[in-house]
C-alpha positions as CSV (number, residue, x, y, z in Angstrom):
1,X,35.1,-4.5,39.9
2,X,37.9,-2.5,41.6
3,X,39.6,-2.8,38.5
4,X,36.6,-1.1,36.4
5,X,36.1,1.4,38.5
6,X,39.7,2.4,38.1
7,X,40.4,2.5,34.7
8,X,37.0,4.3,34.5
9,X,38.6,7.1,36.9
10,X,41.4,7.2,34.6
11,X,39.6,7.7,31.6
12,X,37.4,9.9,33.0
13,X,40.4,12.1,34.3
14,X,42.2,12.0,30.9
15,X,39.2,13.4,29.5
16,X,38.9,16.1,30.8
17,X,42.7,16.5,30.8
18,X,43.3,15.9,27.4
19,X,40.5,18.9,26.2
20,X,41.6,19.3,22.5
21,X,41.1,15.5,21.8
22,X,37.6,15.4,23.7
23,X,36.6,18.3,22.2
24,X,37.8,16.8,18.8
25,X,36.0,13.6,19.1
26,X,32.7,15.5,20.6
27,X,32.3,18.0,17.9
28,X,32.4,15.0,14.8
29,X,29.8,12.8,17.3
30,X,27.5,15.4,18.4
31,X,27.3,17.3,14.9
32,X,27.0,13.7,13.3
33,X,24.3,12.7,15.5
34,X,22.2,16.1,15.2
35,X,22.6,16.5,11.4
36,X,21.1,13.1,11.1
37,X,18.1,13.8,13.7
38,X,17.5,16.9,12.0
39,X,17.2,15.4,7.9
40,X,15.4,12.0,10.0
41,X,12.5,14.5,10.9
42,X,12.3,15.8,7.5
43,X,12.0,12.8,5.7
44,X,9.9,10.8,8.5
45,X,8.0,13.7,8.9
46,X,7.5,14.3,5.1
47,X,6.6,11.0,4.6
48,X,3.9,10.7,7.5
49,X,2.5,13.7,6.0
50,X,2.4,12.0,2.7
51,X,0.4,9.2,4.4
52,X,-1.7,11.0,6.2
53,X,-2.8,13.2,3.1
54,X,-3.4,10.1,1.3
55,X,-5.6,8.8,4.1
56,X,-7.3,11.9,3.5
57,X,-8.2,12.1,-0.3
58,X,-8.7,8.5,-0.5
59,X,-9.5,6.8,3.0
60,X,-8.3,3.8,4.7
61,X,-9.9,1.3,2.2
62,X,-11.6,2.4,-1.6
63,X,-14.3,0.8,-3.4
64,X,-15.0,0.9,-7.0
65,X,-16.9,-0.8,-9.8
66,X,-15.1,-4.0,-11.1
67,X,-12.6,-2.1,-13.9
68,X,-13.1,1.4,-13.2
69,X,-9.4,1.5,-11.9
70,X,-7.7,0.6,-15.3
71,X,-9.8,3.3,-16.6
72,X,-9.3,6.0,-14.5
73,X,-7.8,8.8,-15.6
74,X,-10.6,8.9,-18.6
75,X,-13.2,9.2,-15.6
76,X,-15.6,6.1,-17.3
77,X,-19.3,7.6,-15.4
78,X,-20.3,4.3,-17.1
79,X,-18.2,2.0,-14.4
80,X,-20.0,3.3,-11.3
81,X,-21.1,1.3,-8.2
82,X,-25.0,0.5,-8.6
83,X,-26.4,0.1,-5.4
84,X,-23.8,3.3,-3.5
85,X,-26.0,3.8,-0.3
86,X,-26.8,0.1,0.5
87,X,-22.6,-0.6,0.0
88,X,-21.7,2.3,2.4
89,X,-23.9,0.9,4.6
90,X,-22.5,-2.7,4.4
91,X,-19.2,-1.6,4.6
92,X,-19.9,0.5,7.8
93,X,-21.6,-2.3,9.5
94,X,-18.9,-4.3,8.7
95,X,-16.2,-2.4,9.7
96,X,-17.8,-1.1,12.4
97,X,-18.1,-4.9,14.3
98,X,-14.2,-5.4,13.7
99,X,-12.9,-2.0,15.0
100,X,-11.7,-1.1,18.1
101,X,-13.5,0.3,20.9
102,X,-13.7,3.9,20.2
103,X,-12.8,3.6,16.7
104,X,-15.5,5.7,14.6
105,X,-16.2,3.9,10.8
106,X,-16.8,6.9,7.8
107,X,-17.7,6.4,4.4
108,X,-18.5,8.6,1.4
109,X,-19.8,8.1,-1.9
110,X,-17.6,10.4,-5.0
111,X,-18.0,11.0,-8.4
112,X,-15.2,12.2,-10.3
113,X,-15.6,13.6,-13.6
114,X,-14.3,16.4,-15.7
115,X,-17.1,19.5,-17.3
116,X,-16.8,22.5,-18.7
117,X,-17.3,25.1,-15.9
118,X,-18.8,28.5,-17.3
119,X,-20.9,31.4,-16.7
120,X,-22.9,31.5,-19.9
121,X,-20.5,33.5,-22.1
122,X,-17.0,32.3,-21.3
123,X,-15.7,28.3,-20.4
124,X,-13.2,26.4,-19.0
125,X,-12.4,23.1,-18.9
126,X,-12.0,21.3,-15.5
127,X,-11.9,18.4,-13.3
128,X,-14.9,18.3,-11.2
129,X,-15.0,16.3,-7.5
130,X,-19.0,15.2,-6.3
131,X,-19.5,14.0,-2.9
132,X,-21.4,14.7,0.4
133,X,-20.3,17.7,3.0
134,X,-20.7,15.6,5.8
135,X,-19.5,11.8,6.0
136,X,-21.8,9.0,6.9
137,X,-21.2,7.0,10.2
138,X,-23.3,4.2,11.4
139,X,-26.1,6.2,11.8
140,X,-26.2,7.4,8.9
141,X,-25.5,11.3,7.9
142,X,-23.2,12.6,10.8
143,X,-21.7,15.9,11.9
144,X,-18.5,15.5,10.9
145,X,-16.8,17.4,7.9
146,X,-16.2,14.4,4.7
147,X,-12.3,13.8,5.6
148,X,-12.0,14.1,1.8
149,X,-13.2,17.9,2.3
150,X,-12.0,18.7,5.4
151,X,-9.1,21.0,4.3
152,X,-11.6,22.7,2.5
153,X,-13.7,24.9,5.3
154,X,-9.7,26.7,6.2
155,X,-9.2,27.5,2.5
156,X,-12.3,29.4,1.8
157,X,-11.5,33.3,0.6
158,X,-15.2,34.3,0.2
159,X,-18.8,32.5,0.8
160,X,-19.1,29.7,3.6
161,X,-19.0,25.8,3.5
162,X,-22.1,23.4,2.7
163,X,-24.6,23.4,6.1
164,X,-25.5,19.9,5.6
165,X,-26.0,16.9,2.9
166,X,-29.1,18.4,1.9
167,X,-27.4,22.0,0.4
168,X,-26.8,22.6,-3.4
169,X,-23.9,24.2,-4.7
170,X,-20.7,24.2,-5.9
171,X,-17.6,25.4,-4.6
172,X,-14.9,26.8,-6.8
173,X,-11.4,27.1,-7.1
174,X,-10.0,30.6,-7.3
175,X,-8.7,30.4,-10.3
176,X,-11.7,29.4,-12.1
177,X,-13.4,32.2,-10.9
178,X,-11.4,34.6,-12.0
179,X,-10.6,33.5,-15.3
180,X,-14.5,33.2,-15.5
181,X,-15.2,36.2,-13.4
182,X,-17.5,34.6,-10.6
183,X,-17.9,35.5,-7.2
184,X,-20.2,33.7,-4.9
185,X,-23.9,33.7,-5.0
186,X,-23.1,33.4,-9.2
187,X,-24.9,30.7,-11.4
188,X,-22.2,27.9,-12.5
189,X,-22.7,25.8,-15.3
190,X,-21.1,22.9,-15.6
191,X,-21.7,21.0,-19.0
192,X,-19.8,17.3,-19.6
193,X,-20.1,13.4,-20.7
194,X,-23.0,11.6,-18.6
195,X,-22.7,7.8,-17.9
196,X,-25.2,7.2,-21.1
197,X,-22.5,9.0,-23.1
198,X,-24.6,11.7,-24.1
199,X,-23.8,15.4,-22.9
200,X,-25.5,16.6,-19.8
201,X,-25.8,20.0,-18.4
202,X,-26.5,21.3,-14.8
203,X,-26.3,24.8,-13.0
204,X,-26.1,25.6,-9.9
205,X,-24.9,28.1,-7.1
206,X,-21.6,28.9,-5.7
207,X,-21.7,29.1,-2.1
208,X,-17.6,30.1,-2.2
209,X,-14.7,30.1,-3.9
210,X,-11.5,28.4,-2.6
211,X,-7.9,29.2,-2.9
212,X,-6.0,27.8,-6.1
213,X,-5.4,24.0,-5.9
214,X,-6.8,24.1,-2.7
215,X,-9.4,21.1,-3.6
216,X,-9.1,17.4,-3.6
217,X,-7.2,15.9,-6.5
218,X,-6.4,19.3,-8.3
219,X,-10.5,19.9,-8.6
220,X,-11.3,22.9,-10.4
221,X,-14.5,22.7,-8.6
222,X,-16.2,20.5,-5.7
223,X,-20.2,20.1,-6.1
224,X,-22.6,18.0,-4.1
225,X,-23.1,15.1,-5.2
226,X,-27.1,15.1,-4.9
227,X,-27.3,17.7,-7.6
228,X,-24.6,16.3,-10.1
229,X,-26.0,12.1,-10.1
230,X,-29.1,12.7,-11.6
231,X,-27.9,15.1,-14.0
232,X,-25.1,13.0,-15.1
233,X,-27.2,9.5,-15.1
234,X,-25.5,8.7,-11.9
235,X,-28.6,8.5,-9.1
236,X,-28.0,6.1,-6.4
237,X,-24.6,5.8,-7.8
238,X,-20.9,7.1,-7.3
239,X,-18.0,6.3,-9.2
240,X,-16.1,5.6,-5.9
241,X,-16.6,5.3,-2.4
242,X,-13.8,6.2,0.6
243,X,-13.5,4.8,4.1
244,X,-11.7,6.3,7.3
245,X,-11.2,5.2,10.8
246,X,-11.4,8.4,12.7
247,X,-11.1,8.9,16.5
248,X,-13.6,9.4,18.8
249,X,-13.5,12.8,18.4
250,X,-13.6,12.7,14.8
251,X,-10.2,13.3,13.5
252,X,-9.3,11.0,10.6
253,X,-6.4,8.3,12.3
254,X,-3.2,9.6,9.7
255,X,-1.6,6.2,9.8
256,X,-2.3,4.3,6.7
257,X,-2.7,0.8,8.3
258,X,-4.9,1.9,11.3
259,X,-7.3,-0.9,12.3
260,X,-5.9,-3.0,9.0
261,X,-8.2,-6.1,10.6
262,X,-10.9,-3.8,10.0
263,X,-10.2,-2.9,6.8
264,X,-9.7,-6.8,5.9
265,X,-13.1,-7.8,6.8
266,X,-14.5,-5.2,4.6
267,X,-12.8,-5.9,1.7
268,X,-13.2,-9.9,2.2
269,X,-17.1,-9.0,2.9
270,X,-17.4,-6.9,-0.3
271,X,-15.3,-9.4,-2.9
272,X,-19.1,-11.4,-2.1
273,X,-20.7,-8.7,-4.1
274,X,-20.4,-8.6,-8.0
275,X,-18.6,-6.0,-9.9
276,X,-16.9,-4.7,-7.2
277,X,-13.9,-4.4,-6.1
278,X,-12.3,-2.9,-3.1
279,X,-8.7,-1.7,-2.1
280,X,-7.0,-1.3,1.6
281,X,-4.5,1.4,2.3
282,X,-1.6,-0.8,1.0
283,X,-2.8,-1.0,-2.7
284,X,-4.1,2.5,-2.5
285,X,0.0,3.6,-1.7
286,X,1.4,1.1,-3.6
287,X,2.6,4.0,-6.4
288,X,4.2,6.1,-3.7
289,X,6.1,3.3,-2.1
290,X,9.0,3.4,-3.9
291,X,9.5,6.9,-3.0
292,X,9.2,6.1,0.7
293,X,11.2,3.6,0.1
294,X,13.8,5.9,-1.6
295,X,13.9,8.0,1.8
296,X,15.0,5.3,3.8
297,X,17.8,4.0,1.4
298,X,18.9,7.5,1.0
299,X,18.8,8.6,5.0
300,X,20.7,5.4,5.0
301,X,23.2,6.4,2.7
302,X,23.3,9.4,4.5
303,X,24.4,7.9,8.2
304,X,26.9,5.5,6.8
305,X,28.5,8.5,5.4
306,X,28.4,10.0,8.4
307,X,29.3,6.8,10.1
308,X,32.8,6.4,7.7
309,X,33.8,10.3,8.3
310,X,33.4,10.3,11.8
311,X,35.2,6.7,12.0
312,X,38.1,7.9,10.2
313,X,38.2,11.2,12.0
314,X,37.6,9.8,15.5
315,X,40.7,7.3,14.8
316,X,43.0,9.5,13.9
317,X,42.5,11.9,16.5
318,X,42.6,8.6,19.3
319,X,46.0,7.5,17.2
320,X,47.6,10.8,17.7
321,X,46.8,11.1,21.7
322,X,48.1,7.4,22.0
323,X,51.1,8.3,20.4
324,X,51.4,12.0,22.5
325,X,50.7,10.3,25.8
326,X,53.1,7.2,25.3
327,X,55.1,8.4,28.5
328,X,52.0,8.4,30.7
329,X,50.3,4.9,28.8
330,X,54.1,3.5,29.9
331,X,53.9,4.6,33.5
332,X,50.4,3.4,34.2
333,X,51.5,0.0,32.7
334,X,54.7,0.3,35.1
335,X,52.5,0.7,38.3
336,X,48.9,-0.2,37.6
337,X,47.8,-1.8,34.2
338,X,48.1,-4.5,32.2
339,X,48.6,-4.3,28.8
340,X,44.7,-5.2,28.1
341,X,43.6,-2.6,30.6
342,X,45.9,-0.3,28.8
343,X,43.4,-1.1,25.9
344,X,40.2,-1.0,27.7
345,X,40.9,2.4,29.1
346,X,41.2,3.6,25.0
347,X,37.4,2.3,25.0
348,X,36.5,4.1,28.4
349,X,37.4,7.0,27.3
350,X,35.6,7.4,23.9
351,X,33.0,6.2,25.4
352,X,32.4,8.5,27.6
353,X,33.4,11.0,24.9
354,X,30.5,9.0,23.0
355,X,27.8,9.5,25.9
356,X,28.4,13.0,26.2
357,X,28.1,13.8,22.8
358,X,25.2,11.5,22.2
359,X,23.2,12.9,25.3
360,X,23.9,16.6,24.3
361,X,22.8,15.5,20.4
362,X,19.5,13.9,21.4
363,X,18.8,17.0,24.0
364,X,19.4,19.8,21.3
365,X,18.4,17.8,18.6
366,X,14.5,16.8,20.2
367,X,14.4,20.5,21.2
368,X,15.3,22.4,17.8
369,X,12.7,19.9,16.1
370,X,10.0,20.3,18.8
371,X,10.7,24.3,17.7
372,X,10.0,23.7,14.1
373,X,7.6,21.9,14.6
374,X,6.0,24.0,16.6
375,X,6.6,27.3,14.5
376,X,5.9,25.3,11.1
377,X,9.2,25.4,9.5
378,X,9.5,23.7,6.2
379,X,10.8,23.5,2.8
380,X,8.3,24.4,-0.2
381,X,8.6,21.4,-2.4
382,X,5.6,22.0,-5.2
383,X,4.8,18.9,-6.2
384,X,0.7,18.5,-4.9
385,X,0.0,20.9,-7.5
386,X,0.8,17.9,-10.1
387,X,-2.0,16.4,-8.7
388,X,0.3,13.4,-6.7
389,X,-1.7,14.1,-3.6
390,X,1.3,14.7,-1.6
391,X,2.6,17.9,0.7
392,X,3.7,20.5,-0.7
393,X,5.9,21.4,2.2
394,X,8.6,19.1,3.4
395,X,8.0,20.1,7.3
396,X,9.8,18.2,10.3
397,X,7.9,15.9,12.9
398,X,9.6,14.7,16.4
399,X,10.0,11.3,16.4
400,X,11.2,10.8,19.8
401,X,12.2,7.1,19.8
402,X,13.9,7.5,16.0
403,X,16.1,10.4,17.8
404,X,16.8,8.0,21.0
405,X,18.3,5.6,18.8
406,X,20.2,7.6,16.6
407,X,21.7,9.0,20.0
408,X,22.1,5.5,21.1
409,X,23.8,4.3,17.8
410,X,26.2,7.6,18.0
411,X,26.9,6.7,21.3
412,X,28.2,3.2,20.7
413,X,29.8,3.7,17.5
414,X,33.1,5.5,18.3
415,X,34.0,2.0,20.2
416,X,34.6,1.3,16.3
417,X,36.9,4.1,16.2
418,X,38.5,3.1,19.0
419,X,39.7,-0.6,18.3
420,X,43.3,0.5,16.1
421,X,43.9,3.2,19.2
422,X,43.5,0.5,21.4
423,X,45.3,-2.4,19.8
424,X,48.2,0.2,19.3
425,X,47.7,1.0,23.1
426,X,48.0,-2.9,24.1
427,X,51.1,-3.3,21.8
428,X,52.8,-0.9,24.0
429,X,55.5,-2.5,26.3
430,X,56.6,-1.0,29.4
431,X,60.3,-0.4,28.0
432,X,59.3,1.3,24.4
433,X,56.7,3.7,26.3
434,X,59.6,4.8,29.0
435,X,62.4,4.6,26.6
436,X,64.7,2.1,28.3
């Protein structure tokens, strides 16, 4: 133990006496260490944005009509769920007796399908998104905003949101409305394929007018869904229904596999009910895996860069303060070391070089991403606006415990650095280090 805490001493004394090598070996850890923080809460941050976007425009767990996914992007009205209201109430009740205590079970019916929107003299074509404003909870209709929606309220640039499940009207996307000159309180007509395959036409009002691609799945317009099914051959139907696990207070839970033993039972429950067919968060994501996936491997690629520069760098500089301190290496072994202490003192000292660096990286580094967090700071990365349901802003999140051990792996890593410095260090004999 005496031993320890003396080649400690030393090696904290020829740290701070030997500046330009600390310094050296501090500034490759410590900018190492905060580079990789600062991409990790970029790409972890992108990518819990990502899921927690997804969560939002397509819920914890999906239903649909046995086929309707194959089909798609030709939005078959045709392949719709029969009985909508009596499933979202079996899948409440069922989800609701496997949650946790708390945990608030939401569920809205949608019909997707694409019109013409126009104003009686000029028309576009469109996709067009039907649901309800306000989700459904246990007992029945609630307060709370349809998560599918709920970006929607913040986007509005004239008119007002829907008061309640029982309002008509439409909501339209700003571009829409100025290519066909609208302005809330207008008529809207929307004219497209019913599930009969016959045409069907409906008007109604818009109640406001959103900013471009502003609207669930690149929706050129978002109507309630009580004024759309009947018109389209769709009443008591939807082509889709969505489930969330919110919070008691009502926010959505952003993590895809929140209450996943929840989301089991349902889907077990509703495979007992014909032409159905229901999907948990993990199927829903399956098509952006591979890019998540892709993050990892390449912030992985990333560190052992990192890890192979700083390596080299580390060693060389170590080598070349062996070989400048031989004298005083050869007159510790002369009056204090042995030749394996001589090597353990190599380690003590980057080490400590190591901890230093490591400790000042995770400080800065949870700080400066707390601060763009904070302010918003991000990287405009337009790909929503394909319709991919992802961000279009790469922003940073704090991950606290991903930046603790990327501190603690930059801490321990020069000791890899360190092994030739220190094997050179043993090799020295008392003789060649005083030149006898």
């Amino acid at each position: 133990m005496t031993t320890l805490r003396f080649v400690i001493f030393l090696a904290w004394r020829n740290v701070i006496r030997y500046r330009k090598r600390t310094a050296q070996c501090f500034l490759i850890l410590f900018a190492g260490a905060f580079s990789v923080m600062l991409v990790d809460s970029y790409m972890k941050g992108y990518s819990a944005a990502s899921t927690a976007r997804i969560v939002a425009q397509t819920g914890h767990l999906d239903a649909h009509a046995t086929g309707y996914l194959t089909a798609a992007e030709a939005m078959p009205l045709d392949l719709a769920i029969g009985n909508a209201d009596g499933t979202i109430a079996r899948m409440i009740e069922t989800g609701s007796r496997s949650v946790s205590e708390g945990v608030i079970v939401l569920a809205s019916p949608i019909v997707g399908t694409a019109c013409m929107l126009s104003n009686g003299d000029l028309s576009r074509g469109a996709a067009v998104l039907a649901t309800e404003a306000y989700a459904r909870g246990r007992s029945g209709v609630t307060t709370m905003i349809n998560p599918l929606l709920d970006s929607v309220p913040s986007a509005i640039v004239s008119g007002r949101f829907w008061k309640d499940n029982r309002e008509a009207g439409a909501i339209l996307d700003e571009k829409y409305a100025k290519k066909l000159a609208l302005k809330v309180g207008d008529p809207l007509i929307l004219l497209g394929n019913d599930a009969f395959g016959s045409f069907s036409m409906m008007e109604t009002t818009i109640i406001a007018i959103v900013r471009e691609s502003s609207l669930p799945d690149a929706a050129g317009c978002a109507v309630d869904i009580a004024s759309l099914a009947p018109v389209f051959g769709l009443e008591g139907k939807a082509t889709g229904i969505s489930l969330w696990f919110a919070s008691p207070s009502g926010a959505v839970i952003p993590k895809g596999d929140a209450e996943s033993r929840a989301a089991r039972a349902i889907v077990d429950d509703l495979a007992l009910l014909p032409a159905i067919e229901a999907r948990p968060f993990a199927k829903i994501s399956a098509n952006y895996a591979a890019m998540f996936d892709f993050l990892d491997v390449f912030l992985a690629g990333m560190m052992a860069v990192f890890a192979v520069v700083a390596a080299v760098g580390m060693t060389n500089a170590i080598l070349l303060s062996v070989q400048d301190r031989v004298k005083d290496i050869g007159t510790l072994r002369a009056i204090a070391l042995t030749s394996r202490q001589a090597g353990a003192l190599i380690y003590a000292e980057t080490l400590i070089t190591g901890l230093a660096a490591a400790l000042a990286a995770f400080a800065l580094g949870i700080a400066f991403v707390k601060i763009l967090e904070i302010t918003g700071s991000g990287f405009t990365f337009e790909y929503a606006s394909a319709g991919s349901g992802l961000p279009s802003v790469i922003k940073p999140h704090l991950f606290v415990a991903r930046c603790a051990i990327i501190a603690g792996g930059s801490a321990v890593f020069p000791i890899l650095a360190a092994i030739l410095p220190a094997r050179a260090a043993q090799k020295l004999t008392i003789r060649e280090s005083l030149g006898i």
